[in-house]
LUMVOBA-309695 format. One line per field, with one value per residue: residue number from 1; residue in one letter; x, y, z of N, C-alpha, C in turn. Coordinates in Angstrom, 1 decimal, decimal comma, m for minus. Last residue first. Layout:
% residues N
k NUM;...;
r A;...;
nxx X;...;
nyy Y;...;
nzz Z;...;
caxx X;...;
cayy Y;...;
cazz Z;...;
cxx X;...;
cyy Y;...;
czz Z;...;
***
This chain:
% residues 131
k 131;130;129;128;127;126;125;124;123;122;121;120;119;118;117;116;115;114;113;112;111;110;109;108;107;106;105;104;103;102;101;100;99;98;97;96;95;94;93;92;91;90;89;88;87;86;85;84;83;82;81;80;79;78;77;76;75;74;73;72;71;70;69;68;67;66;65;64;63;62;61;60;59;58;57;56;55;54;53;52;51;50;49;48;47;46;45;44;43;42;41;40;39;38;37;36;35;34;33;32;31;30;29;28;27;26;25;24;23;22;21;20;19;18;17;16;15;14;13;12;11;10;9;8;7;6;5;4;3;2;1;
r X;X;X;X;X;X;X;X;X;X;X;X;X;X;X;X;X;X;X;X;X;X;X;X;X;X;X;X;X;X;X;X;X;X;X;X;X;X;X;X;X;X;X;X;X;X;X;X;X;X;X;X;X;X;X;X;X;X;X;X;X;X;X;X;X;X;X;X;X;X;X;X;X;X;X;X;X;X;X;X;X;X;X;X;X;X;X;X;X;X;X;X;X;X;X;X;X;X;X;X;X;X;X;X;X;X;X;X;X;X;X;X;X;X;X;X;X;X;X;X;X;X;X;X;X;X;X;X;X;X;X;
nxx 48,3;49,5;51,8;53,3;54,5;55,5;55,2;54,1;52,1;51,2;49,1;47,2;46,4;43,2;40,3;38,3;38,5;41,8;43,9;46,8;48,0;50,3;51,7;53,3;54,7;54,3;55,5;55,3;55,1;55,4;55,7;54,2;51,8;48,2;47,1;45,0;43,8;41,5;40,6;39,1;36,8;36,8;39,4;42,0;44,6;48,2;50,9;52,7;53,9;55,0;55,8;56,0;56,7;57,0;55,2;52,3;50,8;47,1;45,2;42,2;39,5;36,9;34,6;34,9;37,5;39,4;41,2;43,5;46,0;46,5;44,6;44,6;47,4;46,7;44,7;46,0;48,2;46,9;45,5;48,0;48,8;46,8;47,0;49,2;49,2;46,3;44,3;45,2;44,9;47,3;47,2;45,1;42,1;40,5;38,2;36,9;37,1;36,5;36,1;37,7;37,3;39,0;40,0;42,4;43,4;44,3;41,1;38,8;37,3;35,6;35,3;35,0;35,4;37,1;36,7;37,3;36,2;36,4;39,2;39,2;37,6;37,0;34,0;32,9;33,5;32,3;31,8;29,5;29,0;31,2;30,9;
nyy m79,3;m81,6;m83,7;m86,4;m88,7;m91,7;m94,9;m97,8;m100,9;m104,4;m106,7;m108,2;m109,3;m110,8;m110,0;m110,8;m108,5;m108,1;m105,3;m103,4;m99,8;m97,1;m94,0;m91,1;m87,8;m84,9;m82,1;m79,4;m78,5;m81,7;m84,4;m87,3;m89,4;m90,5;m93,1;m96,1;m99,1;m101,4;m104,5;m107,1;m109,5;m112,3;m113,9;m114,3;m113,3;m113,7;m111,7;m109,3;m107,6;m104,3;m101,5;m98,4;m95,6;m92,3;m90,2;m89,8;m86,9;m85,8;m82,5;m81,3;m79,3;m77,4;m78,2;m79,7;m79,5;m80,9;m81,9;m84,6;m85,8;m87,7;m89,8;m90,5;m91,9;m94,1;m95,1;m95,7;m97,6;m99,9;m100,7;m101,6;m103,0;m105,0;m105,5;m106,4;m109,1;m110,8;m112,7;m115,8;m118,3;m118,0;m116,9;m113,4;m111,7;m110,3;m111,9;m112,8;m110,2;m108,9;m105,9;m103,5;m100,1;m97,3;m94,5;m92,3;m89,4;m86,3;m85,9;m88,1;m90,9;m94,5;m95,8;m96,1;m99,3;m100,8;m102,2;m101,9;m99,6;m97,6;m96,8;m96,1;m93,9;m92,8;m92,6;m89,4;m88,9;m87,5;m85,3;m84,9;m87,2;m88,0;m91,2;
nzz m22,7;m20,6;m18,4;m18,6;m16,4;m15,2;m13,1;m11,9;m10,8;m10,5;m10,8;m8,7;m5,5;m5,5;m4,4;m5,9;m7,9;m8,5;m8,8;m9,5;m9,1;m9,1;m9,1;m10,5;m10,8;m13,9;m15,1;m14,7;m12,0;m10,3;m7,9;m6,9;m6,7;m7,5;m7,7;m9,0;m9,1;m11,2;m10,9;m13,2;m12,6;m11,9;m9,9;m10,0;m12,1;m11,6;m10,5;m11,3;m13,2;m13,2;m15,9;m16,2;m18,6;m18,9;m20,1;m21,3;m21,3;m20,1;m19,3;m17,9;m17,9;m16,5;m15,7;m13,2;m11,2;m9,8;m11,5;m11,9;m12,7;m11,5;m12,0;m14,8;m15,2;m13,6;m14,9;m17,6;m16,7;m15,9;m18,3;m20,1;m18,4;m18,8;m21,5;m22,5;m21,2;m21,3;m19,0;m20,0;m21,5;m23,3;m25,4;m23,4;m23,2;m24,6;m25,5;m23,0;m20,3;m17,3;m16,4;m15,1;m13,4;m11,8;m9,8;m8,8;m7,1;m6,6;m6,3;m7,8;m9,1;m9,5;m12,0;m15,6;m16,9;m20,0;m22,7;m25,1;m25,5;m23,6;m23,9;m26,8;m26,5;m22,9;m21,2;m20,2;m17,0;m13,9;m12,3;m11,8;m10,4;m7,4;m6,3;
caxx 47,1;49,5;50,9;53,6;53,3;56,0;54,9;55,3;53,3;51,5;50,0;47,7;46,9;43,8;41,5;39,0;37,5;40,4;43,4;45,6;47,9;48,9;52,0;52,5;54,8;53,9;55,6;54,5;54,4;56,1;55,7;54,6;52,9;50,0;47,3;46,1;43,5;42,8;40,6;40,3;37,2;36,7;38,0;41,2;43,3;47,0;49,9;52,6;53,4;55,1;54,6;56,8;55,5;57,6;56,6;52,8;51,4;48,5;45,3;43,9;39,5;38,5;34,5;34,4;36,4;38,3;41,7;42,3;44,9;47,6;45,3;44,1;47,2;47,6;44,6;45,2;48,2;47,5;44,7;46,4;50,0;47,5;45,6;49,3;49,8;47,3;44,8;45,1;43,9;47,0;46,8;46,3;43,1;41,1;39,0;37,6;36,1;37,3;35,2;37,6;37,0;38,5;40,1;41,5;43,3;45,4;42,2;39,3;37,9;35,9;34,5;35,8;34,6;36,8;35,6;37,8;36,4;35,7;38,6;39,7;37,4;37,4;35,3;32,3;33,7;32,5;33,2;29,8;28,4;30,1;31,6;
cayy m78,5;m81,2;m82,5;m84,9;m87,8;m90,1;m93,9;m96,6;m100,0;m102,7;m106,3;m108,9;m108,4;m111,3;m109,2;m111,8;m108,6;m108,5;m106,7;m103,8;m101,4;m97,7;m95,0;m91,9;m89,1;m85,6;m83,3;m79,8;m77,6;m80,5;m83,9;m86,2;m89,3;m89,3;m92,8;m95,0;m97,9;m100,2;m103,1;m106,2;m108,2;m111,9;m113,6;m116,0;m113,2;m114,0;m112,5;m110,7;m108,1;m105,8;m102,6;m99,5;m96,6;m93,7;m90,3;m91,3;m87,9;m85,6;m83,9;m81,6;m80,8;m77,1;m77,7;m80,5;m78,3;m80,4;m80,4;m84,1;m85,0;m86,7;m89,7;m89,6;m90,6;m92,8;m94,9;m95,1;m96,0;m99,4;m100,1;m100,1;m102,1;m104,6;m105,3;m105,0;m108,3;m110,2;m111,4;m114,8;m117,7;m119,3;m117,7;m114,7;m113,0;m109,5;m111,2;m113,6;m111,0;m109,6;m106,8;m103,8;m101,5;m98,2;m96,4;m92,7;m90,5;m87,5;m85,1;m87,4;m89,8;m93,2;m96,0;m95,0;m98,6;m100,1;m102,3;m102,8;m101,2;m98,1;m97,6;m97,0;m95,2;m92,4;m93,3;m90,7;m88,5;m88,5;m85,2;m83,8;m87,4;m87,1;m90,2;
cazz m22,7;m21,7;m18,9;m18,8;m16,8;m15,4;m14,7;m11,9;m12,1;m9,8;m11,0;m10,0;m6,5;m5,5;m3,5;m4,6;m7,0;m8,8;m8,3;m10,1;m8,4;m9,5;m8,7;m10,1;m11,0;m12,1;m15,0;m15,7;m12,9;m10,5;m9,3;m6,7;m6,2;m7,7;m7,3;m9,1;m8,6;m11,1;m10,4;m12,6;m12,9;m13,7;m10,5;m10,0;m11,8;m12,3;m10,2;m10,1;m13,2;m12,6;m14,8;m15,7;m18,1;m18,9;m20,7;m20,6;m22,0;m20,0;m20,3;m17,9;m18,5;m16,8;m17,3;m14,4;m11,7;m9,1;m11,8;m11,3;m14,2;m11,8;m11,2;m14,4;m16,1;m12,9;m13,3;m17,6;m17,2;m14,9;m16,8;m20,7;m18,8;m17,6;m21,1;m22,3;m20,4;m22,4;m19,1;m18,8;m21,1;m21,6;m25,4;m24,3;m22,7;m23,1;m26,3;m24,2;m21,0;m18,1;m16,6;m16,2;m13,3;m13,2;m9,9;m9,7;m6,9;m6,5;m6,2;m6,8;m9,6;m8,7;m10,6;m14,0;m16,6;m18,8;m21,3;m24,0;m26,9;m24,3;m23,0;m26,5;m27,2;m24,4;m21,8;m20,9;m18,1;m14,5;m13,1;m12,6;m11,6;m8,0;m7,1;
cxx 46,1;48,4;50,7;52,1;53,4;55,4;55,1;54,5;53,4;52,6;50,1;49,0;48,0;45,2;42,9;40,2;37,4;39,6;42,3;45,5;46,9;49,3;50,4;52,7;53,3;54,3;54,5;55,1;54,1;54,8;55,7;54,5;53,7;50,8;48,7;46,4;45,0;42,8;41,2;40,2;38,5;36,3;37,5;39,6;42,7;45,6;48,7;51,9;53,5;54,2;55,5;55,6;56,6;56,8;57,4;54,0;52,1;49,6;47,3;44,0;41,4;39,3;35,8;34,5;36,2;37,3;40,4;42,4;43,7;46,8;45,4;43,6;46,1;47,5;45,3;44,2;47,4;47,8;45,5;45,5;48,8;48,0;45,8;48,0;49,8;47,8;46,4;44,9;43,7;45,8;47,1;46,2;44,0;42,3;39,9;38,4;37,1;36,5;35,9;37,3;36,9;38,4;38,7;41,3;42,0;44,8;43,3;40,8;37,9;37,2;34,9;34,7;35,3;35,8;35,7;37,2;36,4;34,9;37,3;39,6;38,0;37,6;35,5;33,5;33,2;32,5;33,4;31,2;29,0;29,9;30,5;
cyy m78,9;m80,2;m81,7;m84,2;m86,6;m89,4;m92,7;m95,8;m98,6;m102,2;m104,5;m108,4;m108,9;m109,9;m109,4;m111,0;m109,7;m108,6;m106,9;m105,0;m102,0;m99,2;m96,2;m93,2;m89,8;m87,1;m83,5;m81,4;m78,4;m79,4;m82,2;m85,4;m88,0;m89,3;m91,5;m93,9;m97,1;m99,1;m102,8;m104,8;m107,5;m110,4;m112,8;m115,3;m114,3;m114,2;m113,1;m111,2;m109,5;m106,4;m103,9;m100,5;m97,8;m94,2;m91,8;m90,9;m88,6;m86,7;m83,9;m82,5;m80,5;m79,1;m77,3;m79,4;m79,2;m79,7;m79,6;m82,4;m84,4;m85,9;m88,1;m89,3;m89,8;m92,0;m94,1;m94,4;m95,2;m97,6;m99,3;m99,9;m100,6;m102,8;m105,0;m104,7;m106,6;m109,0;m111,0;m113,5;m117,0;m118,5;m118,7;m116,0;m113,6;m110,7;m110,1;m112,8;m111,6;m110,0;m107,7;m105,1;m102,2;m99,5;m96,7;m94,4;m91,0;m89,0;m86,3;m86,7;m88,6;m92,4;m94,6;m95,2;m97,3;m99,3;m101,6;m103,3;m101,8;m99,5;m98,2;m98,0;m96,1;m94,0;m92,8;m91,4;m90,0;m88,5;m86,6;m83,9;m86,3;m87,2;m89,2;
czz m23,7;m21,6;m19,8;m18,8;m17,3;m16,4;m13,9;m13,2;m11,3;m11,2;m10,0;m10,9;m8,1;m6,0;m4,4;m3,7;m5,7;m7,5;m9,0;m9,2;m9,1;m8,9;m9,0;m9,6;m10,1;m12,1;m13,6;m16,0;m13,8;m11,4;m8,9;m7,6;m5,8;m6,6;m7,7;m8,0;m8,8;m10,3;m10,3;m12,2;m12,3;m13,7;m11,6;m10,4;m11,4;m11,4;m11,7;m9,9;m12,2;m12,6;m14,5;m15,2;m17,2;m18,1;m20,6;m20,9;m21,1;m20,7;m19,4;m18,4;m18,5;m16,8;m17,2;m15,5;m13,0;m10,0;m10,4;m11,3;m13,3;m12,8;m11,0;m12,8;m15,2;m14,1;m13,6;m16,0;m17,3;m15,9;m15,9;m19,0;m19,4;m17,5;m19,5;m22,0;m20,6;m21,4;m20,1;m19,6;m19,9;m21,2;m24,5;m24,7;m24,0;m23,2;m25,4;m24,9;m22,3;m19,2;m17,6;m16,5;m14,8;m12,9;m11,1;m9,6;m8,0;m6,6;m5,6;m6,9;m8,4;m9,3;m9,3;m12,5;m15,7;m18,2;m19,9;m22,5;m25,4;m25,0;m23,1;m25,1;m27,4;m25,2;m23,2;m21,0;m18,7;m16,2;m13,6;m13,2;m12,7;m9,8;m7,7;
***
């Protein structure tokens, strides 16, 4: 990934540990290194620690603009996740992907695994764009 459009995490990804592994036109993937304070009390992955990767792939997804000093923002109008699986290894991979969309909506699509391949969840969402 080119370096000129890697953004620092915002602080909420941050706390939690995501990292951005790749960023491209229609397409974003985050890695997020499990760790104790991530997990429920069956010691999985807390479901909105899913629901925070999979939005945050397809927000910026749907946010590539190609030009590092022109920055697109955008709001989560509807979020959808499935949840299928539990992690057997100790990082989760978010990749996103845009779908379609318009002037100032877009939809999306995302998937989460871990590093065994294992797939853990997939989600939907509808994106507004903001300035």
């Amino acid at each position: 990934m080119d370096d000129a459009f890697r953004e620092d995490p915002y602080a909420f990804a941050r706390h939690i540990g995501m990292v951005m592994t790749e960023w491209r036109e229609g397409y974003a993937a985050f890695d997020l290194p499990l760790e104790a304070f991530l997990m429920n009390r069956h010691g999985n992955p807390h479901g909105g620690v899913h629901a925070s990767l999979l939005d945050t792939v397809m927000g910026y997804a749907g946010c590539w603009t190609g030009d590092p000093d022109r920055r697109q923002l955008c709001l989560t109008l509807n979020l959808n996740v499935q949840y299928l699986s539990r992690p057997r290894g100790q990082v989760l991979k978010g990749q996103g992907w845009k779908t379609g969309g318009g002037k100032s909506t877009f939809f999306a699509e995302a998937q989460i695994a871990d590093e065994t391949g294992e797939l853990i969840a997939k989600g939907t969402g509808v994106f507004k764009y903001r300035a």
